[in-house]
C-alpha positions in Angstrom: -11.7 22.0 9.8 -8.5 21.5 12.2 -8.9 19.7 14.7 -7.6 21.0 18.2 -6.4 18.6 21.5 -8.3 20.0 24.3 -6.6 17.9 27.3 -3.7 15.7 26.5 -4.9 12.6 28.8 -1.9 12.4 31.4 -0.3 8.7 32.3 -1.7 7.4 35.5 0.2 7.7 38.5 1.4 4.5 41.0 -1.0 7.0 43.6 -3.6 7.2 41.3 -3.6 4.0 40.1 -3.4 2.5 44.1 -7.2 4.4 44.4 -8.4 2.4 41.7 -11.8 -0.3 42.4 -9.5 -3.2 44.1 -11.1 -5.8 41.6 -10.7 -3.5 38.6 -6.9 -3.5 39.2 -6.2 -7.2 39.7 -8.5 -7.6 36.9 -5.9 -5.8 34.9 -2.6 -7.4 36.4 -4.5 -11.1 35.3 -5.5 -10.1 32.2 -2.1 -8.3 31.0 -0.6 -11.9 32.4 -1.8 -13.2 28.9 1.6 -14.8 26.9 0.1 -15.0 24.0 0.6 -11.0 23.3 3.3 -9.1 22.8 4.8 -7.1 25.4 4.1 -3.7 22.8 0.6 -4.9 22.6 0.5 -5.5 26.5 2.2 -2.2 27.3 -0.8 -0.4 25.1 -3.0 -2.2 26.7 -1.8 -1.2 30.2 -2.1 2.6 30.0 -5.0 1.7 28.1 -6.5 0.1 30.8 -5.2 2.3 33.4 -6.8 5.5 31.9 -10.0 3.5 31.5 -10.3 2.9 35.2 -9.4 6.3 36.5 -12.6 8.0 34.7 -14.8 4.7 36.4 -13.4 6.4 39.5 -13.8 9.8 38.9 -17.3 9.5 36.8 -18.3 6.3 37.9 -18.4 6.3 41.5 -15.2 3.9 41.1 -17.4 1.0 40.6 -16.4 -2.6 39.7 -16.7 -3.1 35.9 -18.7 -5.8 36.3 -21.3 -3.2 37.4 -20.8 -1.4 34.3 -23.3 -0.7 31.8 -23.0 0.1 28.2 -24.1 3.5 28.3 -21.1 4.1 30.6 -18.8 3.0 27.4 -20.5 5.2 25.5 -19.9 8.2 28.2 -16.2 7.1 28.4 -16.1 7.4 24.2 -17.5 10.6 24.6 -15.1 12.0 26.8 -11.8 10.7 24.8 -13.1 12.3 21.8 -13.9 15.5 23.9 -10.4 16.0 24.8 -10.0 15.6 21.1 -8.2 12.2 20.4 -7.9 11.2 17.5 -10.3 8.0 16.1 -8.0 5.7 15.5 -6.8 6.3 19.5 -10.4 6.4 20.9 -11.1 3.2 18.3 -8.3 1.8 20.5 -9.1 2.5 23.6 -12.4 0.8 23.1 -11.0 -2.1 21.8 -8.7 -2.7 25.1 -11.7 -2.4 27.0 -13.8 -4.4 24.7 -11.1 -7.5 25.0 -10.6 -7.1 28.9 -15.1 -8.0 29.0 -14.1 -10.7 26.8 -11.7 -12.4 29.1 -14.7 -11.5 31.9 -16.9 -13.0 30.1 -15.1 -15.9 29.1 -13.0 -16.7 32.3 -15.4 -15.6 34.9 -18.9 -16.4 33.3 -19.4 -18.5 37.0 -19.2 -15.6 38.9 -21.0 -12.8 36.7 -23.4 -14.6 34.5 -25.2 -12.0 33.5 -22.1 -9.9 32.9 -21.9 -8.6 29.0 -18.8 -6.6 26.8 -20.2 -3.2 27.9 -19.2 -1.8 24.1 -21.8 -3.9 22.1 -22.2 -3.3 18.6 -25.3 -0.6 19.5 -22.3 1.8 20.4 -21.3 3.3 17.1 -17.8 3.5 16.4 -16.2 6.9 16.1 -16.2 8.4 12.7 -12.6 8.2 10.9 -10.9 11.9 11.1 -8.2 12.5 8.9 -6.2 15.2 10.3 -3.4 15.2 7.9 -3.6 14.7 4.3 -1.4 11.9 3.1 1.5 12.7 0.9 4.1 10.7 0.2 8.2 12.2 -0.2 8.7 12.6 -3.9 11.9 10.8 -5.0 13.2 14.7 -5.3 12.1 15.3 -1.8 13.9 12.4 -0.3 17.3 12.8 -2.7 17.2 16.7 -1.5 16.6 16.0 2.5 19.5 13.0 2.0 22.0 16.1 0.8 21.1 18.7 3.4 21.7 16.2 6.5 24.9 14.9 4.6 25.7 18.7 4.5 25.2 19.0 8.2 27.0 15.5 8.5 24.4 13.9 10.6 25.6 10.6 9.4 23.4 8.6 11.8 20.6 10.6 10.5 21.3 9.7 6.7 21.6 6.0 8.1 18.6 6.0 9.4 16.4 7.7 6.8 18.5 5.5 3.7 18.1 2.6 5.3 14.5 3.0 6.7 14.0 4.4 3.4 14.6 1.1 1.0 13.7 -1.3 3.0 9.9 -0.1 4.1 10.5 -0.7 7.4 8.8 0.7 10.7 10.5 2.7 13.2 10.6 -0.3 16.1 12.3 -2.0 13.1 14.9 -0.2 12.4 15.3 0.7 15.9 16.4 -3.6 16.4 19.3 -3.3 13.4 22.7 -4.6 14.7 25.7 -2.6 14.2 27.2 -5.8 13.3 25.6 -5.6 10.0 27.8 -3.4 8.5 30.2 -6.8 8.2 27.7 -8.5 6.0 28.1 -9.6 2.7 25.6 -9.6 -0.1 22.9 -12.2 0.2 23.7 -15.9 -1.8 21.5 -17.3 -4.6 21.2 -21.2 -2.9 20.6 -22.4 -6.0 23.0 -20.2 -8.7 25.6 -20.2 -5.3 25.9 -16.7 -7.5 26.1 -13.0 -5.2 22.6 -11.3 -4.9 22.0 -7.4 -5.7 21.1 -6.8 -2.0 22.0 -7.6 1.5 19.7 -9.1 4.5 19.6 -8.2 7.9 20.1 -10.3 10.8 16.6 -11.5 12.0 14.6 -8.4 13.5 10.6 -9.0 15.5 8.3 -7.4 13.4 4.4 -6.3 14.1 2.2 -9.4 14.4 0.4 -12.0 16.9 2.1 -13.4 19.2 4.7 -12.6 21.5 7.8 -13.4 18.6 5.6 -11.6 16.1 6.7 -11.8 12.6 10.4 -12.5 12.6 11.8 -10.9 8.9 15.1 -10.8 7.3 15.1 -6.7 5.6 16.6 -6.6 2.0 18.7 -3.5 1.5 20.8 -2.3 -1.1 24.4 -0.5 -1.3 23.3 2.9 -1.1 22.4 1.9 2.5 24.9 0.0 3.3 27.3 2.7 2.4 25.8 5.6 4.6 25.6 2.5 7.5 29.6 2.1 7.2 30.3 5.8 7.1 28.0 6.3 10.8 29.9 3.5 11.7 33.1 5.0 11.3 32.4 8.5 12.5 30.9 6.5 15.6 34.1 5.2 16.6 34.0 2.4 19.2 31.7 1.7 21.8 30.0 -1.7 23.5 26.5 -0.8 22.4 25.8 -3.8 19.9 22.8 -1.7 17.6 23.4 0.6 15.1 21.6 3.5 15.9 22.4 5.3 19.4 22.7 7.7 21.7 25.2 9.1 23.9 24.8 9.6 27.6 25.9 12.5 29.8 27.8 10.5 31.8 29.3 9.1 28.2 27.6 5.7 28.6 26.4 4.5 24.4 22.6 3.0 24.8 20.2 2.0 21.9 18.1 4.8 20.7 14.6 4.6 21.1 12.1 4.3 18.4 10.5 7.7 19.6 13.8 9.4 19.0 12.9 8.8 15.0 9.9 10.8 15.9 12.0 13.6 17.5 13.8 13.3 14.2 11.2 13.8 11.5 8.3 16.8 13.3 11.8 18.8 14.4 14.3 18.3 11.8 13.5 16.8 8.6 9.8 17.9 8.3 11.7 21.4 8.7 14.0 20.8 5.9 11.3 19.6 3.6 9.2 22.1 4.6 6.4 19.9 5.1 5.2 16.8 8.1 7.5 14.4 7.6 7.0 11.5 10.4 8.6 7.6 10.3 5.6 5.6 9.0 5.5 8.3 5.7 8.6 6.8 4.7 7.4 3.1 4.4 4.1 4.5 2.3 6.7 7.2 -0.2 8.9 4.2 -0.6 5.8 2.1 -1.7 4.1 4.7 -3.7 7.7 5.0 -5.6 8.5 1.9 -6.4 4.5 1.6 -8.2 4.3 5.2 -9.5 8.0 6.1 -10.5 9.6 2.5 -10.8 6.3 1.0 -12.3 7.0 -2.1 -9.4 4.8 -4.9 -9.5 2.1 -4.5 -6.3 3.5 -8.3 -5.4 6.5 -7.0 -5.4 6.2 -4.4 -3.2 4.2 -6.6 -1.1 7.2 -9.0 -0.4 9.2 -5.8 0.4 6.4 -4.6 2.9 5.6 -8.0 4.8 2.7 -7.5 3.9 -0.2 -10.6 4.2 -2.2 -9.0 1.2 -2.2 -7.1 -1.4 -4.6 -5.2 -0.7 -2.9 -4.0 2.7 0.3 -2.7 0.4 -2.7 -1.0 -2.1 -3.7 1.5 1.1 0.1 2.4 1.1 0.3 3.8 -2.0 -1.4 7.2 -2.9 -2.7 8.1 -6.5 -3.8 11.4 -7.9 -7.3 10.9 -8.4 -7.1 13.2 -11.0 -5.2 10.6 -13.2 -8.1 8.1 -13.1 -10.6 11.0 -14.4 -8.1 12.1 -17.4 -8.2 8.7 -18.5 -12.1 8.3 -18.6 -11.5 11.6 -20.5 
């Protein structure tokens, strides 16, 4: 059954926002003061917040949360997932909510004894809707969208999608690569002293705790490293210091922004495939590649990923059932 967006929830405004239960805002302001999370994590948690507080005023009589009961959490689930959110977005939602009674509870346990996290584990946790079916870029796939864009010459494009590509990397990843890399040389075996197959990148902040996150050095081969020279040349010179970017109207060169790899796979390349294409579907197809086509080790794969576990890089990579059942067969 598709699934349909009733009411796209719209950002809070400063106006808004200035209406808001005095204590629920600076409530907010302390709690997003926190350095041990990232400033992605503490942006998400702001508009999070922010959207949380504007329904306590406009359902809730704009009372003070500490006034809150659980059944008004499970009222606010009700109405994200009646404007049809998806449940990973109501899931977080809750969960910025959930860790804001935390810090209540924990910081200000003097002044609100009797205050509880108003989404207890009574409230059931929305059900997991998959609205799109999961299907990984066949080697073909990628080889054939690599030769259209090259067609077009979109060499930032094919830089992008080659490099994103073999490394397994996340948009806000790739979105940090220098343009200095394209002066690297091939990585250096410390103990051989001997070239290795593959270059690294210069340090990039990837997802994890902690306001650094998980810093990682990306592993990529020539094929990349060729299509980041040639966007390097047709770029020509400029002052911006990453490699992928965009050109003012006024001429000025600024980083692009991760959502601009977004722009880039629902209107161009999911229209050359003929197919949704989007960012993170690159890191699973590379994944499911290297297993299924490339018969990779899941440890290797793992390293490539950043992963922690295995079994995180197992969820990447998608099987035909139907394989498992011929073999009983």
């Amino acid at each position: 059954m598709e699934v349909k967006c009733l009411e796209k929830l719209k950002e809070v405004t400063e106006q808004e926002w200035s209406e808001v239960n005095e204590f629920n805002r600076e409530i907010t302001d302390e709690f997003l003061q926190q350095a041990h999370l990232s400033p992605q994590t503490l942006n998400q948690y702001k508009s999070s917040l922010k959207l949380f507080f504007r329904w306590v005023k406009e359902s809730c009589g704009n009372k003070s949360i500490t006034d809150l009961k659980p059944r008004d959490a499970l009222r606010y689930q009700n109405f994200l997932m009646g404007r049809g959110l998806s449940s990973s977005a109501v899931k977080f939602k809750r969960s910025s909510v959930s860790s804001l009674c935390g810090y209540i509870e924990l910081y200000y346990s003097d002044e609100f004894p009797l205050f509880r996290n108003i989404y207890n584990k009574k409230i059931p946790n929305p059900a997991v809707d998959k609205r799109h079916k999961k299907e990984p870029l066949t080697e073909e796939e990628f080889s054939m969208l690599i030769d259209e864009l090259k067609q077009r010459e979109e060499w930032q494009m094919v830089a992008y999608l080659l490099f994103t590509y073999i490394t397994g990397c996340r948009r806000g990843e790739s979105a940090q690569l220098l343009r200095e890399t394209v002066r690297y040389k091939k990585a250096i075996d410390p103990k051989t002293k001997e070239e290795k197959g593959y270059y690294l990148t210069s340090d990039i902040r990837c997802k994890g705790r902690g306001t650094a996150g998980k810093i990682r050095r990306f592993p990529f081969d020539d094929v990349a490293m060729v299509a980041l020279r040639k966007w390097n040349e047709v770029r020509g010179e400029d002052d911006c210091e990453y490699m992928f970017v965009k050109k003012t109207k006024e001429g000025k060169v600024t980083p692009l922004a991760a959502g601009a790899f977004n722009y880039w796979c629902s209107e161009i390349f999911s229209e050359i495939v003929g197919r949704r294409v989007h960012p993170h579907l690159l890191r699973s197809s590379r994944a499911t590649n290297l297993a299924l086509s490339s018969n990779k080790s899941i440890d290797a794969i793992q390293s490539l990923l950043g992963h922690n576990s295995p079994d995180t890089t197992k969820i990447y990579i998608v099987k035909d059932n139907d394989d498992e059942i011929d073999e009983l067969f």
